[in-house]
Backbone as a printed PyTorch tensor [residue, N CA C, xyz], in Angstrom:
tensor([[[-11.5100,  11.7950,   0.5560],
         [-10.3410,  12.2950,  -0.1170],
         [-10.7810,  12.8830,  -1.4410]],

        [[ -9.8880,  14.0370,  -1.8870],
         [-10.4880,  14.2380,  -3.3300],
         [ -9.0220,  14.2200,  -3.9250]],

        [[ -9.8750,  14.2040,  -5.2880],
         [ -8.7760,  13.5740,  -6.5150],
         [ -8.6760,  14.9190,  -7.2730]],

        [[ -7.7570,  15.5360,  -7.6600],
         [ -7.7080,  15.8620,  -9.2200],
         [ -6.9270,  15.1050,  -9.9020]],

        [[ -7.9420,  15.4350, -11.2660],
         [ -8.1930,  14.5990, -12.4730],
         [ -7.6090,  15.1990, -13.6580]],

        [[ -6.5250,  14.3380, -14.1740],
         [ -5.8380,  14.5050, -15.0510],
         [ -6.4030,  13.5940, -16.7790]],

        [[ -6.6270,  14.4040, -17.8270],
         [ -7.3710,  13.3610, -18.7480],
         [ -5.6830,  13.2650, -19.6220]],

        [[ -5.1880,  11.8480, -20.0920],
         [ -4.5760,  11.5600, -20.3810],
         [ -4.4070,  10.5390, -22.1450]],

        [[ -4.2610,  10.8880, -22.6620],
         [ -4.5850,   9.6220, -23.8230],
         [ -2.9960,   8.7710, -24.1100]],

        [[ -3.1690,   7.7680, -24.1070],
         [ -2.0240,   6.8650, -24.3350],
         [ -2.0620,   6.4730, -25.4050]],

        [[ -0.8990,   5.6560, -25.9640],
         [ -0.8810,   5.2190, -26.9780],
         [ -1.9300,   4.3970, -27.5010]],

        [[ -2.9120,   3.5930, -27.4590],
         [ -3.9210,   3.6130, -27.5940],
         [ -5.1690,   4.6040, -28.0910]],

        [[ -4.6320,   5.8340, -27.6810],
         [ -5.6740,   6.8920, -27.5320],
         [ -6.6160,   6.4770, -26.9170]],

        [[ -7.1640,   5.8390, -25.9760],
         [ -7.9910,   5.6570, -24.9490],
         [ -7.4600,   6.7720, -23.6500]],

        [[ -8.6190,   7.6610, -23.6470],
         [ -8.7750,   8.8500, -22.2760],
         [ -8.6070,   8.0480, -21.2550]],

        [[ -7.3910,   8.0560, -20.2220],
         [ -7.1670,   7.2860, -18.8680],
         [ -7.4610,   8.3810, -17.9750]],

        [[ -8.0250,   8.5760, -16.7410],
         [ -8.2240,   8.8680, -15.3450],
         [ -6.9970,   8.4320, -14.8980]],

        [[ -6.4180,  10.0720, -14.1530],
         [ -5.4520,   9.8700, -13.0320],
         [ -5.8140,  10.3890, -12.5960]],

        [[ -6.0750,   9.4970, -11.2720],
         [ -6.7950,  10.8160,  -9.7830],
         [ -5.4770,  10.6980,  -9.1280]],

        [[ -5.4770,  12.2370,  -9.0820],
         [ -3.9830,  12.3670,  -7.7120],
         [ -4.4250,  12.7630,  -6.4920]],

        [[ -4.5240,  12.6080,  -5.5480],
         [ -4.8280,  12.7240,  -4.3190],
         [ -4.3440,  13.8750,  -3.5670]],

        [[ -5.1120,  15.0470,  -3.1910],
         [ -4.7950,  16.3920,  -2.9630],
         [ -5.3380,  16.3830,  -1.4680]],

        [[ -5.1240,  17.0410,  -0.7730],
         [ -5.5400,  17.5970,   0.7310],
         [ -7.1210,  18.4420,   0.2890]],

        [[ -8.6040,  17.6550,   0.8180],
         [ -9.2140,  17.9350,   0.2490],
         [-10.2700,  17.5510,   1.1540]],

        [[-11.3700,  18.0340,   1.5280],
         [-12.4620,  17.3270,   2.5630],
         [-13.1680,  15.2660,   2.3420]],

        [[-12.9200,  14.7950,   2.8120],
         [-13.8220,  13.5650,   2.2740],
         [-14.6420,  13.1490,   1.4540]],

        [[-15.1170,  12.4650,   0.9470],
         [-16.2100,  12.0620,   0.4740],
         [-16.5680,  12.3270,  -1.1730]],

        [[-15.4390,  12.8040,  -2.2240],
         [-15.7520,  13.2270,  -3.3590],
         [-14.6200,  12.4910,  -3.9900]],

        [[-14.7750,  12.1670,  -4.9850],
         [-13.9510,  11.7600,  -5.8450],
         [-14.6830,  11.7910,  -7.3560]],

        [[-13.3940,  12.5770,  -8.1520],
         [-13.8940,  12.9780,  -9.4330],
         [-13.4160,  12.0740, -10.5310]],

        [[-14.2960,  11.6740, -11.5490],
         [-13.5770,  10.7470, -12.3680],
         [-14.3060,  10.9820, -13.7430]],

        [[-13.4340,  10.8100, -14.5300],
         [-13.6140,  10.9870, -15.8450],
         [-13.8240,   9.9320, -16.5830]],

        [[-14.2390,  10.1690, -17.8430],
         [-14.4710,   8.8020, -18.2250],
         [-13.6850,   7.9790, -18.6040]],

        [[-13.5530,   6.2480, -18.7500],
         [-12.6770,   5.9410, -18.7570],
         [-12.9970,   4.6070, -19.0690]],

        [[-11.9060,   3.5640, -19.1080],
         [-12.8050,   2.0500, -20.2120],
         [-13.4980,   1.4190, -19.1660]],

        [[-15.0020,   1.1810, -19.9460],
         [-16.2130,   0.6570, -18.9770],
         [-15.6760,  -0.9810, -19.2810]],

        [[-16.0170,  -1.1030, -17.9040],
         [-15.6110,  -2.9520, -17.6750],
         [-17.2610,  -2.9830, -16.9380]],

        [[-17.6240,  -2.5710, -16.2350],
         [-19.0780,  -3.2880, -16.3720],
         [-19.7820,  -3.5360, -17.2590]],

        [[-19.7380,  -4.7150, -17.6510],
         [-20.3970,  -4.8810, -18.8890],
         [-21.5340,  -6.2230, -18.3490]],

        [[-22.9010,  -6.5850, -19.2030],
         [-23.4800,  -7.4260, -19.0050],
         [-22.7770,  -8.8520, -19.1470]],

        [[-22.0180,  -8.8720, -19.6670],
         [-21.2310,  -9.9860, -19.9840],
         [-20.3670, -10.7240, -18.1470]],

        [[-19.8070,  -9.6180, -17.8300],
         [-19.1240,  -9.8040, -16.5120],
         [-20.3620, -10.0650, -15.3560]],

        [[-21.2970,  -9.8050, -15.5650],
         [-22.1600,  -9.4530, -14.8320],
         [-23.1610, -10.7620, -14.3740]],

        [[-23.2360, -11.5030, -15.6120],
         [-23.8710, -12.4060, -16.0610],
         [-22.7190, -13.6710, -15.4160]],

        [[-21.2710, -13.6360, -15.7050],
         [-20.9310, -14.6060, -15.2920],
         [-20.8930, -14.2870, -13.3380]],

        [[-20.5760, -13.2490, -12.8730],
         [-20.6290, -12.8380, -11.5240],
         [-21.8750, -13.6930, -11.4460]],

        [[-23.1330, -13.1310, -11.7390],
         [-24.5660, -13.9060, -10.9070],
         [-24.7850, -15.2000, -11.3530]],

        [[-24.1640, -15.3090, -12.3970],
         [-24.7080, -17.3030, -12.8550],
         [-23.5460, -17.8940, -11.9470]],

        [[-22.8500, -17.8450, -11.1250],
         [-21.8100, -18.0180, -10.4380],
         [-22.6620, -18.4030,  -8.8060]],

        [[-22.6580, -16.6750,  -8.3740],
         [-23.1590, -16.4980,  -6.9750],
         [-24.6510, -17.4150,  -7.2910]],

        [[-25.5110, -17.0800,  -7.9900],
         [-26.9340, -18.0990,  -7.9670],
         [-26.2560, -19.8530,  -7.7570]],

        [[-25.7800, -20.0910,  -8.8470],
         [-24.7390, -21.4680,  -8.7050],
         [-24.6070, -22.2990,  -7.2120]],

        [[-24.3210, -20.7940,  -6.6560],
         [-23.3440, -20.9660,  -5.3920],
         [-24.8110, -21.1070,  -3.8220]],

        [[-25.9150, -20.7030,  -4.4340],
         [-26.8470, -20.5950,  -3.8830],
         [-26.7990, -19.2060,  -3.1720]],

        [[-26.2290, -17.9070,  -3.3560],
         [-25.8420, -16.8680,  -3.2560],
         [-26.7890, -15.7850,  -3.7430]],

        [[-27.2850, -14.6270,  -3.4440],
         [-28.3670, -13.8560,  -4.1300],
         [-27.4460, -12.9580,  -5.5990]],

        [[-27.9060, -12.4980,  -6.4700],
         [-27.3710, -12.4350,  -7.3870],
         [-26.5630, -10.6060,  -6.7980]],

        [[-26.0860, -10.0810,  -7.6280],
         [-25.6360,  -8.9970,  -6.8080],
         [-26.1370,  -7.6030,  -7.8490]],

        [[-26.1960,  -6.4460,  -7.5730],
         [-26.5310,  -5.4020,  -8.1900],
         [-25.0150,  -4.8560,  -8.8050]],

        [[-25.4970,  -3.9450,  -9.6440],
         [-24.0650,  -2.9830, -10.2810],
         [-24.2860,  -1.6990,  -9.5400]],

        [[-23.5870,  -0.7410,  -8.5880],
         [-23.4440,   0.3230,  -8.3550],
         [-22.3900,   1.0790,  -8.5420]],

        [[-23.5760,   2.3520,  -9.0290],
         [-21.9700,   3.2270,  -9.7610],
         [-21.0670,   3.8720,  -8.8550]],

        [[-21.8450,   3.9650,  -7.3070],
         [-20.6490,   4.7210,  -6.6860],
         [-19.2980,   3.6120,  -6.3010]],

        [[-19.5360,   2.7580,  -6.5670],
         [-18.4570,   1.4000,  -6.6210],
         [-17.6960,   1.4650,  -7.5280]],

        [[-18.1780,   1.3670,  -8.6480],
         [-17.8120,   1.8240,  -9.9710],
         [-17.1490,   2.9360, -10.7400]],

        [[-17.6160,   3.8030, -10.0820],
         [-16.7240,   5.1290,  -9.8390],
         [-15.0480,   5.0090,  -9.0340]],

        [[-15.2050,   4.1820,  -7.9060],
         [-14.2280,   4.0910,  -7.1530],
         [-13.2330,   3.0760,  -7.9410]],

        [[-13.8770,   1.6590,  -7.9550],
         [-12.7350,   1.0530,  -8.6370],
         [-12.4970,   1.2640, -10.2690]],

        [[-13.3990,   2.3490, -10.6440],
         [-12.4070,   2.5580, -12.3970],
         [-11.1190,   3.6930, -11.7070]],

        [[-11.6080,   4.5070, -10.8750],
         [-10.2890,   5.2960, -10.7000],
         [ -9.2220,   4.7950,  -9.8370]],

        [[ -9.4350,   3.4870,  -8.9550],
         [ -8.3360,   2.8090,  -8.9680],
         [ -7.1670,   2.2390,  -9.6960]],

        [[ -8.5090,   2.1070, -10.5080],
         [ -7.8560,   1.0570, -12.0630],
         [ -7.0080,   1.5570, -12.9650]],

        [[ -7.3430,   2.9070, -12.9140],
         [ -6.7310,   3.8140, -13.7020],
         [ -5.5250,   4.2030, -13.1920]],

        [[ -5.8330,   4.6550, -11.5320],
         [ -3.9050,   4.7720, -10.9300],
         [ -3.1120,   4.1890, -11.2030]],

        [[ -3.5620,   2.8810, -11.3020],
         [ -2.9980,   1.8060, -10.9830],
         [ -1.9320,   1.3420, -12.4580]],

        [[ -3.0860,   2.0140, -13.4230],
         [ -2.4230,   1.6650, -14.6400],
         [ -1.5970,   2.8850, -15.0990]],

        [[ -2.0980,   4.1380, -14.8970],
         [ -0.8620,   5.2730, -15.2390],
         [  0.4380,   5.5540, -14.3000]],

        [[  0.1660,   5.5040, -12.9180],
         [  1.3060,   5.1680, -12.2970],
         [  1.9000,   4.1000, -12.3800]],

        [[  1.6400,   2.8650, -12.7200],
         [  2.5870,   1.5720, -12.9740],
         [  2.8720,   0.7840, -11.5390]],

        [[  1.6380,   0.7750, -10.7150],
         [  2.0130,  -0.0120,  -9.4000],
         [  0.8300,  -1.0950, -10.0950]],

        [[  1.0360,  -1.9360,  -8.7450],
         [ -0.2140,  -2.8420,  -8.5310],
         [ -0.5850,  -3.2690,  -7.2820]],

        [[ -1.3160,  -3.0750,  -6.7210],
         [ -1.7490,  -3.1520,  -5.3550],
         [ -2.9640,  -2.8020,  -4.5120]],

        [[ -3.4870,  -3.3010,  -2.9050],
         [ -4.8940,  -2.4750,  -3.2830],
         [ -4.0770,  -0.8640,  -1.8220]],

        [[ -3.5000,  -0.8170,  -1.7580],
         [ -2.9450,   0.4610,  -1.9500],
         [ -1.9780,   1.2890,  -2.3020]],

        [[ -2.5760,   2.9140,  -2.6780],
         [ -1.9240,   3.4660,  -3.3420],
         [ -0.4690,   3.8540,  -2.7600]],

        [[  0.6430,   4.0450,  -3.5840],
         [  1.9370,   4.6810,  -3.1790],
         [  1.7000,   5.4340,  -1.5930]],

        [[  0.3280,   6.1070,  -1.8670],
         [  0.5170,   6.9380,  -0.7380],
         [ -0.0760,   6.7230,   0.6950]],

        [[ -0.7680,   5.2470,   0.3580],
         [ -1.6290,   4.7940,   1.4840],
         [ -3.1130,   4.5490,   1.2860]],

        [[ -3.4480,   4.6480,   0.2380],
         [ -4.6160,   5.4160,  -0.0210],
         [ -5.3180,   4.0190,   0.0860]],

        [[ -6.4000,   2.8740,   0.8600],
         [ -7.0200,   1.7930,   0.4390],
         [ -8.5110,   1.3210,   0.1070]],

        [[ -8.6920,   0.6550,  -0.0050],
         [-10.2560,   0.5060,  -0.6260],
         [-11.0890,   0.5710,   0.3730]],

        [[-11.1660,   1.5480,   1.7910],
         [-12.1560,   1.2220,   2.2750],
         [-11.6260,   3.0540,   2.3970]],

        [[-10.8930,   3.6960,   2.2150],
         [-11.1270,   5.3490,   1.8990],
         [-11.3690,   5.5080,   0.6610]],

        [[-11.1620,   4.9930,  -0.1750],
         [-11.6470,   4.9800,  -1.4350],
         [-13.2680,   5.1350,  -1.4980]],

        [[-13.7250,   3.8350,  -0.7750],
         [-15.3410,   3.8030,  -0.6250],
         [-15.9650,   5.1890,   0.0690]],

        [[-15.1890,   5.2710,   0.3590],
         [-15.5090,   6.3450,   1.6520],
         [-15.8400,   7.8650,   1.1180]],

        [[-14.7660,   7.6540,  -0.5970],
         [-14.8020,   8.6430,  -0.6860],
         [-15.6760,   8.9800,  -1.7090]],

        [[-16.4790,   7.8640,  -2.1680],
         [-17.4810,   8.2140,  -3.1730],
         [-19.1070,   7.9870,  -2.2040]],

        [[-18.6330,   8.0470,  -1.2420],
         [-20.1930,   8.0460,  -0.1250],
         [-20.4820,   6.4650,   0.1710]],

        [[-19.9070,   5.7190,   0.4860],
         [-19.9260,   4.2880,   1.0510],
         [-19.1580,   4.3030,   2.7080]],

        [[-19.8290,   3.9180,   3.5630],
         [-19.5570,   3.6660,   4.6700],
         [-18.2880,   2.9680,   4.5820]],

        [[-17.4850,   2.7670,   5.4080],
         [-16.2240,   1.6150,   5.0760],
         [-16.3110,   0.5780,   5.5380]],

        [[-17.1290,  -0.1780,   6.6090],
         [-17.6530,  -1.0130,   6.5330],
         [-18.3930,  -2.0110,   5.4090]],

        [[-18.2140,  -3.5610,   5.5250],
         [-18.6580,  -4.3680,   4.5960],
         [-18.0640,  -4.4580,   3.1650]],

        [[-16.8880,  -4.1880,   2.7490],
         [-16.0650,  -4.0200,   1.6040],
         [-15.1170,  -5.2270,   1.2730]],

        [[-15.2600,  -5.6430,   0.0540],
         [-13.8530,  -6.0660,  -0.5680],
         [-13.7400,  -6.0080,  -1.9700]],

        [[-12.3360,  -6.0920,  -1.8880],
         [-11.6020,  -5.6210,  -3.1790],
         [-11.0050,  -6.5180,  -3.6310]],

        [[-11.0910,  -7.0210,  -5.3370],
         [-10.2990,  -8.2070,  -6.1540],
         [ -9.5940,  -7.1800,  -6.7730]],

        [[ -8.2200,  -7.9470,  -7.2950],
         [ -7.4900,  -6.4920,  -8.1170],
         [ -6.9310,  -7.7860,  -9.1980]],

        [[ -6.3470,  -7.5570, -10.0620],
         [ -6.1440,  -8.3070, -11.6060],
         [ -5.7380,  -7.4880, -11.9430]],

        [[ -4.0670,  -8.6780, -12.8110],
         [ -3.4220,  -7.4500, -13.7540],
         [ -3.3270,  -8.6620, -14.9450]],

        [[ -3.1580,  -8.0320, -16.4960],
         [ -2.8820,  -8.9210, -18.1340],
         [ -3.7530,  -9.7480, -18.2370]],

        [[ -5.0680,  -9.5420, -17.5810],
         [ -6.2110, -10.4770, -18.1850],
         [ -6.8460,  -9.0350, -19.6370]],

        [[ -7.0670,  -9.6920, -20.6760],
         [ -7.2460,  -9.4640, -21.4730],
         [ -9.0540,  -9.0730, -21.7690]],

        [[-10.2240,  -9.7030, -21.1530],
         [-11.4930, -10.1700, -20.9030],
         [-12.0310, -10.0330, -19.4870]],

        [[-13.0480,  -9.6830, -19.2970],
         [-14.1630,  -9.6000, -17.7420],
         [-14.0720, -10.9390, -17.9780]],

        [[-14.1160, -11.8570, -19.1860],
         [-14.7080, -13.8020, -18.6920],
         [-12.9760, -13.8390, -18.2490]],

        [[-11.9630, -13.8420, -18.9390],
         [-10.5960, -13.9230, -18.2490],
         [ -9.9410, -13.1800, -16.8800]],

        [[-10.8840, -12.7250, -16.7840],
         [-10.6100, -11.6130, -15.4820],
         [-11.2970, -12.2650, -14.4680]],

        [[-12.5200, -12.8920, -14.1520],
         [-13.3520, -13.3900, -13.6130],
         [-12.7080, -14.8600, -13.2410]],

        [[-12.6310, -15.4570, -14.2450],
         [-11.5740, -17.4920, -14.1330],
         [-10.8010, -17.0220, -13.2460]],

        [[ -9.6900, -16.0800, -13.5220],
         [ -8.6130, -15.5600, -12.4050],
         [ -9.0820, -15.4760, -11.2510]],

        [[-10.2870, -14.6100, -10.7980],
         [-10.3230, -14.4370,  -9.7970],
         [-11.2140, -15.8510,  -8.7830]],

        [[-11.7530, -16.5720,  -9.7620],
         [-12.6020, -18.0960,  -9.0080],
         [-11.4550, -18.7780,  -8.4010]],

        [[-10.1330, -18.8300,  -9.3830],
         [ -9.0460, -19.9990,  -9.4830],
         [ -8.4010, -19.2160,  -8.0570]],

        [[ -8.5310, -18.3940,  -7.6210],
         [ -7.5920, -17.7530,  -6.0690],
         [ -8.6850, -17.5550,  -5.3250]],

        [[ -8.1570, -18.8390,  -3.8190],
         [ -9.2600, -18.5320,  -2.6640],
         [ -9.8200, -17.4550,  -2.1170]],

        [[ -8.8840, -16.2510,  -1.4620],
         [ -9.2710, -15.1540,  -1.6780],
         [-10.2250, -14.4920,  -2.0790]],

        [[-10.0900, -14.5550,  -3.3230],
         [-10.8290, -13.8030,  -4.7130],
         [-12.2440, -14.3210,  -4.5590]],

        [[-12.2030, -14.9760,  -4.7960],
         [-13.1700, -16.7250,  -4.7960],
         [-14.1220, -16.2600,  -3.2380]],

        [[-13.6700, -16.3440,  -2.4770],
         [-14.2870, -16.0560,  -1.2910],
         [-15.3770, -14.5910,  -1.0180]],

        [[-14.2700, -13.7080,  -1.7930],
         [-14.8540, -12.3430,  -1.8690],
         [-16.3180, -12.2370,  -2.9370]],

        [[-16.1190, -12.7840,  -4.0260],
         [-17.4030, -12.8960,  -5.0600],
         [-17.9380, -14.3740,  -3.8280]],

        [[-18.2290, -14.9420,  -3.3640],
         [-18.9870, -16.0150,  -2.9050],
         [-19.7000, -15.4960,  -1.5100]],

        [[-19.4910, -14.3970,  -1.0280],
         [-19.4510, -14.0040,   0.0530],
         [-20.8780, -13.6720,   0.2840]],

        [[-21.4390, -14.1530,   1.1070],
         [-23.3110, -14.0910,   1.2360],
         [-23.8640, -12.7180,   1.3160]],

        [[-22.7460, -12.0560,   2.2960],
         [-23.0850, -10.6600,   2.6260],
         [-23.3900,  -9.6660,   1.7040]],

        [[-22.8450,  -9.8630,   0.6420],
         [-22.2220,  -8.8990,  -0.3380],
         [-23.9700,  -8.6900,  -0.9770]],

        [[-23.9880,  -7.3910,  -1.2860],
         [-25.2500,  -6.7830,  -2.1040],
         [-25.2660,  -6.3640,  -3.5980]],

        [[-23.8750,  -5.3570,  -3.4170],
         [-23.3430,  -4.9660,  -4.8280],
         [-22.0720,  -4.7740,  -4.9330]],

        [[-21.9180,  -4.3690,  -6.5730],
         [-20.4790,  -4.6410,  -6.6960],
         [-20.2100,  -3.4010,  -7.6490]],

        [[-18.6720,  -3.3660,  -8.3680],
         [-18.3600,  -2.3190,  -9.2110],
         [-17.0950,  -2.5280,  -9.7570]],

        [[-17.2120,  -2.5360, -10.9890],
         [-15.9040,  -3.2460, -11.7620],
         [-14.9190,  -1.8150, -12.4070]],

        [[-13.8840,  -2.1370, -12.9350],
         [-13.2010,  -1.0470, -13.0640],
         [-11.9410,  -2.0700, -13.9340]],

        [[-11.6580,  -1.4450, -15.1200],
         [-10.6620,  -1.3930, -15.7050],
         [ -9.9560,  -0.5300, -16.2810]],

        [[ -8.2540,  -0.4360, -16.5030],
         [ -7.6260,   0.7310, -17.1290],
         [ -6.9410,  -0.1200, -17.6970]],

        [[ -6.6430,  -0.5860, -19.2050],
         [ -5.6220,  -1.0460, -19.7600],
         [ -5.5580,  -2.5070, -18.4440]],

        [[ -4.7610,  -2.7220, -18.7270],
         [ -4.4080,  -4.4450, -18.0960],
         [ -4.7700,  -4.6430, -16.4350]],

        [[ -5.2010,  -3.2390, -15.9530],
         [ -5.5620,  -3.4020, -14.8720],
         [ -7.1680,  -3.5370, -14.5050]],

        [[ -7.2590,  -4.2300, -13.4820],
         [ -8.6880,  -4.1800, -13.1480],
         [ -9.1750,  -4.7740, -11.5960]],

        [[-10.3260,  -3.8770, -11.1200],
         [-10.3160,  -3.8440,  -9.8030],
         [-12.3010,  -4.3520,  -9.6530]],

        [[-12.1510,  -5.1860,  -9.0850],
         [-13.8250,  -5.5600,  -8.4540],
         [-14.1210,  -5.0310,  -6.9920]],

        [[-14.6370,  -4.0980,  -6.7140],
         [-14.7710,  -3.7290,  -5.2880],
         [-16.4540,  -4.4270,  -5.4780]],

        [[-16.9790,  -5.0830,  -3.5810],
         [-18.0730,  -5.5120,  -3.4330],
         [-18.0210,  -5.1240,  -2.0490]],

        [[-20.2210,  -4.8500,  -2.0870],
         [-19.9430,  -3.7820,  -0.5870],
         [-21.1610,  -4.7390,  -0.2760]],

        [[-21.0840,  -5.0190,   1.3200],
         [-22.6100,  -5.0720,   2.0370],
         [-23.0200,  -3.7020,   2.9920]],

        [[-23.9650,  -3.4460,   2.4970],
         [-24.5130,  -2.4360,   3.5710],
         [-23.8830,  -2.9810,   5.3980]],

        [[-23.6260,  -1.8540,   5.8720],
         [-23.4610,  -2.1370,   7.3850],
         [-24.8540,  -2.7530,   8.4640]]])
């Protein structure tokens, strides 16, 4: 799917990404810049976690990263919350559309955590969530925040 990209500043003045979803060949999605939530901090509690867990630690990839900041960002300029969009749109075309097979995927989504360490507790404290970061398969991951929203997509190779 491809996106055009709308650069937006909010009250904040922080530049938000709105990808709108246009009739467009597969596999591209354009994104602008937008608030980095991968941070070593999130990263550090993710692998001192999965190691914990006896789990291999996981990598950061940007085409993940790419995908769930411009989730994050829909999510926060349109005013939904969900892992799909108004129009159908879900995290395994999403993957799809930054060059990830759709196979081996999941998606944590978080809304009014304030912190990656408050964003992260949230997601241990729900089985779900919890399951998805614990998950053996998983290789890498890609964090994404827009304002109060925030999305963890994690992929295993097929």
């Amino acid at each position: 799917m491809r996106f055009f990209v709308l650069l937006v500043a909010l009250g904040a003045c922080v530049p938000i990404i709105i990808p709108v979803p246009v009739m467009a060949p597969a596999g591209e999605v354009r994104v602008l810049a937008s608030e980095q939530a991968s941070d070593q901090g999130f990263e550090a509690l993710l692998n001192g976690h999965r190691t914990a867990m006896g789990r291999t630690p996981l990598t950061q990839n940007s085409q993940l990263t790419q995908a769930a900041m411009a989730h994050a960002a829909d999510m926060n300029t349109r005013g939904y919350f969900g892992h799909r969009t108004p129009e159908g749109v879900d995290s395994s075309a999403r993957a799809q559309a930054v060059g990830l097979p759709r196979c081996g995927l999941g998606e944590n989504i978080a809304y009014g955590q304030k912190s990656s360490t408050e964003v992260f507790k949230g997601w241990l404290a729900s089985g779900p969530h919890r399951r998805n970061i614990e998950n053996k398969n998983m290789a890498s991951y890609g964090l994404g925040r827009a304002g109060d929203k925030w999305v963890l997509m994690l992929y295993s190779p097929c």
